[in-house]
Residue, then its C-alpha position, 0 to 999 in steps of 0.5 A: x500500500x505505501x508503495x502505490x501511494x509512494x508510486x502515485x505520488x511521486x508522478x503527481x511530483x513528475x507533473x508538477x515539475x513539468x508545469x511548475x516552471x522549474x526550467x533548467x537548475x540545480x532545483x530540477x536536477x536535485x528534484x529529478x535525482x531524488x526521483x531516481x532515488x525514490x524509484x531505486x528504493x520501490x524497486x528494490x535495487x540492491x545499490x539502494x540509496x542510504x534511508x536517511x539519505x531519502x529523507x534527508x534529501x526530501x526535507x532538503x528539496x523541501x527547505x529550498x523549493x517551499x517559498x517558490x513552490x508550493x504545490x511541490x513542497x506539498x508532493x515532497x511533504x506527501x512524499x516525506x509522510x509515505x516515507x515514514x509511514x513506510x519506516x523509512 
């Protein structure tokens, strides 16, 4: 069940970064690499990113995009939630 809703929520994050405006930057490339991570952890991979290093770096994108983007710091929050329902 946290998988679906991490799944689901992480493409609700893929559409708003595609009508947000984001552009090109450090912001889409940060938001994007945390997507390959989030992705890397739901599948399982045996390279699996660090847990904390998933939490720590939604927080991050979190404290740096909250200003200018809210609708996405609400996905990263969701994001952040599924997470730590999941024990991650």
């Amino acid at each position: 069940m946290q998988d679906a809703k991490l799944r689901e929520s992480l493409e609700q994050l893929r559409r708003e970064i595609n009508g947000s405006g984001l552009g090109r930057g450090p912001a889409l490339d940060r938001l994007n690499g945390l997507i390959s991570d989030l992705e890397t952890k739901l599948d399982g991979d045996k390279e699996d990113p660090p847990e904390g290093g998933l939490v720590d770096a939604v927080k991050e994108s979190i404290g740096h995009l909250e200003l200018e983007y809210p609708r996405t710091t609400r996905i990263l929050n969701q994001i952040l939630t599924t997470l730590g329902g999941a024990g991650i």
